[in-house]
RODO-2510 file (C-alpha; in nm, 4 decimals, decimal comma):
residues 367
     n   res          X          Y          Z
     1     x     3,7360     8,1538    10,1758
     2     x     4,0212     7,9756    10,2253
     3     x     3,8484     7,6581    10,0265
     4     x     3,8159     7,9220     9,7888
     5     x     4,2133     7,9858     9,7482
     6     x     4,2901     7,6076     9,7937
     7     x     4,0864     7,5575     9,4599
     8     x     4,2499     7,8356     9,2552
     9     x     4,5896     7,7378     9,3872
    10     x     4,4883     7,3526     9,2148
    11     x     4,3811     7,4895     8,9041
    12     x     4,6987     7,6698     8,8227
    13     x     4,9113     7,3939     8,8695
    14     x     4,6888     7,2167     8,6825
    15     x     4,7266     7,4517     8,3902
    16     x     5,1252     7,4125     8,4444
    17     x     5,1028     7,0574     8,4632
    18     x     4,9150     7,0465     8,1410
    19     x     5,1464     7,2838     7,9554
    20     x     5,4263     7,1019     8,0458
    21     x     5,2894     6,7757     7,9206
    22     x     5,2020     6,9569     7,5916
    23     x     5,5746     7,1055     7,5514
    24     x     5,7329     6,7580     7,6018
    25     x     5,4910     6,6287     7,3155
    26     x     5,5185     6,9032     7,0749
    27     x     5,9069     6,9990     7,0589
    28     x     6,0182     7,2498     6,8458
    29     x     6,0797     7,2080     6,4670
    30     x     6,4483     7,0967     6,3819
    31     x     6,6650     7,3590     6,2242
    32     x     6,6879     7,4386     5,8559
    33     x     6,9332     7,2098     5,6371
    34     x     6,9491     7,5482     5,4060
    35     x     7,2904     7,7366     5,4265
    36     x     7,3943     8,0507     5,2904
    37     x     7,7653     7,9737     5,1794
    38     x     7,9747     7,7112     4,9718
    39     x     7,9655     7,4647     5,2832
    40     x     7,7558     7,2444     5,3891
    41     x     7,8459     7,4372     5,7451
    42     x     7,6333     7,7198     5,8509
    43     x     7,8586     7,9699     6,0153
    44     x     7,9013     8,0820     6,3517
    45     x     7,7445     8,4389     6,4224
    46     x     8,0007     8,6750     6,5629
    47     x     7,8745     8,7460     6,9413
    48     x     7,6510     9,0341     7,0089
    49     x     7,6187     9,0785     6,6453
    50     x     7,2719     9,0811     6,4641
    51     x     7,3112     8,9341     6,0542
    52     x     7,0670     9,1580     5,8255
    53     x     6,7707     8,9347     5,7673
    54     x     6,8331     8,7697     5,4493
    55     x     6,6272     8,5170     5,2066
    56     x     6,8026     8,1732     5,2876
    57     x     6,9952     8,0627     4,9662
    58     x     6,8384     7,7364     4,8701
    59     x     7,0440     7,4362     4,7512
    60     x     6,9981     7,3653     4,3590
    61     x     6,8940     7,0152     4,3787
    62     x     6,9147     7,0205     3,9917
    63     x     7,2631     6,9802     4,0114
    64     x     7,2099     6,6113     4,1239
    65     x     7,1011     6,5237     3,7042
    66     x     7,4481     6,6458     3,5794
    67     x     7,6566     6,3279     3,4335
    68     x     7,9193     6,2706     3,6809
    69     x     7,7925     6,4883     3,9169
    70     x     7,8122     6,1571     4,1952
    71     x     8,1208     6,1425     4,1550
    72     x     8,2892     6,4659     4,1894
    73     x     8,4681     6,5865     4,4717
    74     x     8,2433     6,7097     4,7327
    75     x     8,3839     7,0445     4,7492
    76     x     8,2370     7,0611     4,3714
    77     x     7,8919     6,9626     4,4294
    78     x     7,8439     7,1802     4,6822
    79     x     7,9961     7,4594     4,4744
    80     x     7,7245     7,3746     4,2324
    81     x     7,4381     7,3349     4,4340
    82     x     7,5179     7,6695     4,5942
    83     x     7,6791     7,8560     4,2560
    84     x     7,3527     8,0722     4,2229
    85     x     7,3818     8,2396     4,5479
    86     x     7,5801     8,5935     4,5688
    87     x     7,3828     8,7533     4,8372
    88     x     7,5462     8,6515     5,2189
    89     x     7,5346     8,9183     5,4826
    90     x     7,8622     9,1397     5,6265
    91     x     7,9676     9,0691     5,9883
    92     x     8,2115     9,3927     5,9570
    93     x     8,1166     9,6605     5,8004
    94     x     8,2948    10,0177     5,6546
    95     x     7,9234    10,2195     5,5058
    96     x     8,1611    10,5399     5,5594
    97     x     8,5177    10,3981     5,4749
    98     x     8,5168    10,6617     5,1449
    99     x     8,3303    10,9379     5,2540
   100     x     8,4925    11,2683     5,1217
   101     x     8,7388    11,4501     5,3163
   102     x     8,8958    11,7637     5,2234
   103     x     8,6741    11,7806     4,9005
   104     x     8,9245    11,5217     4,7100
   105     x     8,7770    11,1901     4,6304
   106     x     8,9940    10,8141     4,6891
   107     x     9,2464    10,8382     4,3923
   108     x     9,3522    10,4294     4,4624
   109     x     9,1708    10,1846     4,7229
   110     x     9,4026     9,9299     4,7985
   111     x     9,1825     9,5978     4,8311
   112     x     9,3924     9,3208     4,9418
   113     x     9,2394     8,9697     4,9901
   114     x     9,2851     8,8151     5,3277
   115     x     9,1563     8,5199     5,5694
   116     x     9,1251     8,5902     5,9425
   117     x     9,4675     8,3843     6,0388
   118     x     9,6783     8,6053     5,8430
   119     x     9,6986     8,8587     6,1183
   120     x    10,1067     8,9377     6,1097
   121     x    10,0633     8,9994     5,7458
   122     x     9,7790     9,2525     5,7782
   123     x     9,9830     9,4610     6,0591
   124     x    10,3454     9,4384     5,7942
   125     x    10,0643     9,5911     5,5828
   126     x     9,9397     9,8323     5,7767
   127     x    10,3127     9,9783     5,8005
   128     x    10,4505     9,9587     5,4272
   129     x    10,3054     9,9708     5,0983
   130     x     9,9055     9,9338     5,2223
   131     x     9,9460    10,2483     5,4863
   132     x     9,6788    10,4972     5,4267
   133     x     9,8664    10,7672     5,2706
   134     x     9,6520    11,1749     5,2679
   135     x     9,9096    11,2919     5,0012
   136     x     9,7929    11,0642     4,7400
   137     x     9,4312    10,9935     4,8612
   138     x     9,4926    10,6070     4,8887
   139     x     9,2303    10,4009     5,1433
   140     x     9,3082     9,9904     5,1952
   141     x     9,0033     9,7128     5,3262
   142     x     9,1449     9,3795     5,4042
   143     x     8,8149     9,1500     5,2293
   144     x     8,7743     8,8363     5,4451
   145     x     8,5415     8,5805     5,5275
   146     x     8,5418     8,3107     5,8158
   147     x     8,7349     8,0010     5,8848
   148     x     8,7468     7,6934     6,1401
   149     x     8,5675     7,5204     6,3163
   150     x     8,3010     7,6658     6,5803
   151     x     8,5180     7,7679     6,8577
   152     x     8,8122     7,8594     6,6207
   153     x     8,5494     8,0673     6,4030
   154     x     8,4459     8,2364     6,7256
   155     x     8,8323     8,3424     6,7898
   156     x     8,9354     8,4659     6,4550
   157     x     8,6190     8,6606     6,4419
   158     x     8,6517     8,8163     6,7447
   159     x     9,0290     8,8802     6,6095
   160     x     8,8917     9,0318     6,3129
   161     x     8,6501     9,2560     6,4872
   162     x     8,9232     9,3305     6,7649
   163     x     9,1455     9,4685     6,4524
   164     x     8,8772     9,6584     6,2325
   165     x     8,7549     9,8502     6,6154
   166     x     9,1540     9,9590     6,6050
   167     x     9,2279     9,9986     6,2065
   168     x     8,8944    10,0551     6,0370
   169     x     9,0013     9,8297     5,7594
   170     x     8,8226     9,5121     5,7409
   171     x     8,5383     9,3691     5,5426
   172     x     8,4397     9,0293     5,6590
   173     x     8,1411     8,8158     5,4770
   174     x     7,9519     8,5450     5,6537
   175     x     8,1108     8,3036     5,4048
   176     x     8,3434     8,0176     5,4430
   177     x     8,6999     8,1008     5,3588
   178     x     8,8078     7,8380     5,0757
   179     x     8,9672     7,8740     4,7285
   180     x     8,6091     7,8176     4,5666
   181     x     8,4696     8,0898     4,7179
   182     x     8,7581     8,3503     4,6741
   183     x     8,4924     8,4021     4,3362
   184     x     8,2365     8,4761     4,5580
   185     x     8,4122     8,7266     4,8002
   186     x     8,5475     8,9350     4,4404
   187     x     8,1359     8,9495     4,3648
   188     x     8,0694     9,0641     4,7325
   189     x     8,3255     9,3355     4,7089
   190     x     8,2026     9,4825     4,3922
   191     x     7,8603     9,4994     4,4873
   192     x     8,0239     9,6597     4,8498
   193     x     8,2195     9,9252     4,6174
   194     x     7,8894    10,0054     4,3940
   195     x     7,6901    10,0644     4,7579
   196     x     7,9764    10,2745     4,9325
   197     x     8,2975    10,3700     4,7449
   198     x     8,1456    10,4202     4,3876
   199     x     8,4055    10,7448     4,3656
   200     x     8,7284    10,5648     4,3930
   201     x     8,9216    10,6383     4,0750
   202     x     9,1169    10,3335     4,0662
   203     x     9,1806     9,9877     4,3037
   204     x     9,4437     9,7801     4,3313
   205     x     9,3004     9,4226     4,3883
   206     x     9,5471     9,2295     4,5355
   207     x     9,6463     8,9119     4,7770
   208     x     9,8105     8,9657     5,1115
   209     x    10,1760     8,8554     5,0454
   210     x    10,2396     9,0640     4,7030
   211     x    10,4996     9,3439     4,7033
   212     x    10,3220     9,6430     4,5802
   213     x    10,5000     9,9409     4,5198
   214     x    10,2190    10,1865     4,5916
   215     x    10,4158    10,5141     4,4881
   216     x    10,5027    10,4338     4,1494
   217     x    10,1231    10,2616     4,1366
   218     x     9,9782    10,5760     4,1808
   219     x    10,2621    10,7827     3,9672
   220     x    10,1693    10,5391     3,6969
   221     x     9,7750    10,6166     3,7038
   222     x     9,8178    10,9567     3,7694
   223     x     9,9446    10,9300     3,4173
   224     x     9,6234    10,7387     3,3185
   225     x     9,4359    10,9467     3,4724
   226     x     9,5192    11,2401     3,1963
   227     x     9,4725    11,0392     2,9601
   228     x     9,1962    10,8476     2,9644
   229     x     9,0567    10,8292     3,3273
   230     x     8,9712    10,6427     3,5551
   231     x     8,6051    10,6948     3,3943
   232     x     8,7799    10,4480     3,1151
   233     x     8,8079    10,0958     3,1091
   234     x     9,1058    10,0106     3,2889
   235     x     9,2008     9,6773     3,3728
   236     x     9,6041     9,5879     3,3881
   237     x     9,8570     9,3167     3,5004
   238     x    10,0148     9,0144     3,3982
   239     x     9,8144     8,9095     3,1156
   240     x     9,7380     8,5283     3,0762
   241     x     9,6335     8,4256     2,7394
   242     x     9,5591     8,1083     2,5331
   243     x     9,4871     7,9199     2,8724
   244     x     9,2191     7,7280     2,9825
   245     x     9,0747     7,5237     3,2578
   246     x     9,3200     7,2462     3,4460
   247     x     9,1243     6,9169     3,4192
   248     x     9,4109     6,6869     3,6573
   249     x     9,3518     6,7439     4,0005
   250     x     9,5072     7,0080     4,1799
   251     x     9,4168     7,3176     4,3042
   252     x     9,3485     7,4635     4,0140
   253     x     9,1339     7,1903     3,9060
   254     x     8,8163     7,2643     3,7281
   255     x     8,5842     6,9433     3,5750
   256     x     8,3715     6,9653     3,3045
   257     x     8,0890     6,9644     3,5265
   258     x     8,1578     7,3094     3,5877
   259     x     8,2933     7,4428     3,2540
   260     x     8,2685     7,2469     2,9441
   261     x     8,5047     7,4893     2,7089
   262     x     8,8729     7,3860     2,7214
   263     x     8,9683     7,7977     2,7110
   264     x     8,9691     8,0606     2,9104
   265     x     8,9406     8,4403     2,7889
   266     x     9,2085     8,6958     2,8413
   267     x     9,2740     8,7331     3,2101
   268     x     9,5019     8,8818     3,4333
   269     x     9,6739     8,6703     3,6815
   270     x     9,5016     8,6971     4,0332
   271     x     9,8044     8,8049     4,2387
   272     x     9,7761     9,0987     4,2074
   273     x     9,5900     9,3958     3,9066
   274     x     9,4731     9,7598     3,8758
   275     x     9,1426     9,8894     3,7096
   276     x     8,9672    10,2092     3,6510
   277     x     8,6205    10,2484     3,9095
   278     x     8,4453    10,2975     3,4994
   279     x     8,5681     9,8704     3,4906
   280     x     8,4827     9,8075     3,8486
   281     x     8,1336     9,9278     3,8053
   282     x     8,1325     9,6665     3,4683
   283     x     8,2192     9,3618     3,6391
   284     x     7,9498     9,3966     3,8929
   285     x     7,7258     9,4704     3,6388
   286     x     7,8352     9,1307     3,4598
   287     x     7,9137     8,9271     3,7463
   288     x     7,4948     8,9084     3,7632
   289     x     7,4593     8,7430     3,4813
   290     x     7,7698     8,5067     3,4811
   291     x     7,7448     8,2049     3,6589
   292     x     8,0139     8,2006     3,9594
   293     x     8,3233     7,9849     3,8460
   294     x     8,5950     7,8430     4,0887
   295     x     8,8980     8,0481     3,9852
   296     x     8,8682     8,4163     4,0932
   297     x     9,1318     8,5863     3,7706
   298     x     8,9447     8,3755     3,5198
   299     x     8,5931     8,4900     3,6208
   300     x     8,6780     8,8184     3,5661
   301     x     8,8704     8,7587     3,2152
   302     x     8,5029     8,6044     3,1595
   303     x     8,3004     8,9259     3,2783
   304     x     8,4821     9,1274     3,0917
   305     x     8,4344     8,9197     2,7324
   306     x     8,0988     8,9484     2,8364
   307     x     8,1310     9,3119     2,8650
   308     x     8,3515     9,3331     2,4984
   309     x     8,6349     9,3967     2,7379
   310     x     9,0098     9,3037     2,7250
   311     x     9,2624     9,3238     3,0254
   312     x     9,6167     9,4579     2,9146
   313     x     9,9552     9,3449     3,0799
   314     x    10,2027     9,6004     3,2144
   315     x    10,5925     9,4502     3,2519
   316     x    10,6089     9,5890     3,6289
   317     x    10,3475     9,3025     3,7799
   318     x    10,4690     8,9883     3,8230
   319     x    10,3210     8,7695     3,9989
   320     x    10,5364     8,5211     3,9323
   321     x    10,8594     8,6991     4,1069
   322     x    11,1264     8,8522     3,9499
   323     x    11,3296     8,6407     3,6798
   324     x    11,6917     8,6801     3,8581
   325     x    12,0482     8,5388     3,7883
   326     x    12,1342     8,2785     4,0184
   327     x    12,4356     8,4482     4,1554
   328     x    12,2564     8,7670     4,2641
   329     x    12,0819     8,8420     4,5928
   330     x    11,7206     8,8174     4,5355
   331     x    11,6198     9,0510     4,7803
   332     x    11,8085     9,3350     4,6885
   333     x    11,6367     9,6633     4,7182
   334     x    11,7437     9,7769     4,3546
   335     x    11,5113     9,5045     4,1855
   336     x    11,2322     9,6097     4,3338
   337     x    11,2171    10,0059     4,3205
   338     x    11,0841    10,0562     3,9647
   339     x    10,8254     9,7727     3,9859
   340     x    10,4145     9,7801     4,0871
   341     x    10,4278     9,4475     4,2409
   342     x    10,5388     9,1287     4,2844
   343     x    10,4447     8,7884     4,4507
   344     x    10,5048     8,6232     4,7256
   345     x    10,6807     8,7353     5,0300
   346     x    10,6784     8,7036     5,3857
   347     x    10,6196     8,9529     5,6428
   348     x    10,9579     9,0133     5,7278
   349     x    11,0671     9,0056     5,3974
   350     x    10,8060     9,2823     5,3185
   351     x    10,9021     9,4752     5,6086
   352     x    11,2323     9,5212     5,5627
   353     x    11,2377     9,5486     5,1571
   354     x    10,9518     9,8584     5,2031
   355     x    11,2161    10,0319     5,4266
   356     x    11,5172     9,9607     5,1633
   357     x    11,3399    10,0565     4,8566
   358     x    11,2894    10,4158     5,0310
   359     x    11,5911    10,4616     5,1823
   360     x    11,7607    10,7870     5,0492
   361     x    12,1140    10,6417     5,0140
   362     x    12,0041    10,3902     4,7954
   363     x    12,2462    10,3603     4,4896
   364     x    12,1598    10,0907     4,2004
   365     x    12,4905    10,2416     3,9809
   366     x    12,5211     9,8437     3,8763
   367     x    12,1650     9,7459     3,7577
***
């Protein structure tokens, strides 16, 4: 018996033995070199946090027989090789961020642009002109996507998820945060908005150091509203026309490899614009067919020419700041109460302008 139990003992570690020589022979196959963003980065996953299975977006190795293509910047050919792909999978989600309360549908969603660092401006936010107000049915999301490098990307994401388990206010993509792919995150959104906020009668889109005056926003397209709707095409800010594509490098740079025409179609600039959920639902539409293009206003000037569209310019956006005499203060209150919005300011700047511009006592006898 007990030669019996020697032998079996032998011929499982045997077996082991064998298995293990196996597993040292045959190691498992390397990872993937396809990624699913404008990077050649794949990102980090935020912990305990399953993706949705989705199709890997392959490169476009295509892109290599363009003239010039070697020598573009790399950020470009990467753009290109990965300008097809508009499918990349939420880490933070909202499905229920415009469910109906009350009966009364989102009159203005407040959609404000805004990379996981920017954490003091989100909170100044949170307190002024992006506050969730019930009285006039306005909702904000903060649309993000990631940044840094691994450990960094862990941090801010876990910021990020920290601040939407406390505000219920943040979309976040699995896509690299860069000025090429602020294009991409736009495209995201709308296809977000078609899924689970399809009744929102009109959005603000908007970056996260504009001055928006939210009360006379929605005083203004309670007007439109009457006449014609927010079932209308809608789309309204600073207009930009007669421009085109900026060929000397800067950060608005755009080479030929990526657009050959020298003009742009009407746009509005990208600070900061309003539009009917009738346009909204347009530009997704067209954003399908219309190849992604590295600045964010101009792509939608182009889905909307493809749609037979025009944008319109209102004199109270200006993304540009106010136009001010030199001998004035250019912070005071009085300049800012009749406008929609302007850009840029800091957080303490916004904080303490929101509070002036409401402040009963305020008296603008000499503007």
């Amino acid at each position: 018996m007990k030669r019996i139990r020697t032998y079996q003992i032998l011929m499982v570690a045997l077996c082991l033995v064998v298995i293990l020589l196996w597993t040292c022979q045959h190691p498992p196959p390397p990872p993937s070199n396809d990624v699913q963003m404008f990077s050649p980065n794949m990102p980090t996953a935020v912990p305990r946090r399953s993706l949705p299975l989705l199709p890997p977006c392959h490169r476009n190795r295509s892109m290599v027989n363009i003239t010039g293509f070697s020598d573009l910047p790399v950020r470009f050919q990467t753009f290109l090789y990965y300008q097809h792909c508009k499918h990349f999978p939420l880490l933070l989600d909202l499905p229920h961020k415009c469910d109906v309360t009350d009966g009364l549908d989102i009159f203005l969603l407040l959609v404000i642009k805004s990379p996981p660092k920017n954490y003091e401006r989100r909170q100044v936010l949170r307190e002024t002109w992006a506050e969730e107000r019930k009285h006039m049915n306005t909702l904000r999301v903060f649309i993000s996507g990631t940044s840094g490098a691994t450990l960094q990307k862990q941090r801010m994401n876990k910021l990020m998820e920290v601040e939407n388990r406390n505000h219920g206010d943040i979309l976040q993509w699995n896509v690299e945060e860069s000025f090429l792919n602020l294009t991409l995150k736009q495209v995201l959104f709308l296809e977000w908005l078609e899924d689970h906020c399809p009744r929102a009668h009109f959005l603000l889109n908007g970056d996260d150091d504009i001055f928006a005056h939210t009360d006379n926003m929605v005083e203004y397209l309670q007007g439109v509203q009457e006449n014609p709707g927010s079932d209308m095409h809608l789309f309204v800010g600073s207009l930009m026309e007669g421009t085109g594509p900026i060929r000397e490098p800067n950060k608005y740079f755009v080479p030929i490899q990526v657009q050959e025409s020298d003009t742009y179609p009407a746009y509005c600039s990208g600070g900061g614009y309003l539009l009917s959920r009738h346009t909204a639902k347009v530009l997704f539409e067209m954003s399908k067919s219309v190849a992604l293009h590295p600045i964010d206003d101009a792509y939608m000037g182009m889905c909307l020419a493809r749609a037979g569209l025009k944008p319109s310019s209102h004199m109270g956006v200006n993304p540009g700041g106010l136009h001010l005499p030199l001998n004035v203060d250019t912070y005071d209150p009085c300049f800012y109460k009749d406008v929609l919005m302007v850009h840029r300011f800091q957080p303490h700047q916004m904080y303490v302008l929101w509070d002036q511009v409401h402040d009963p006592s305020l008296r603008c006898w000499y503007h």
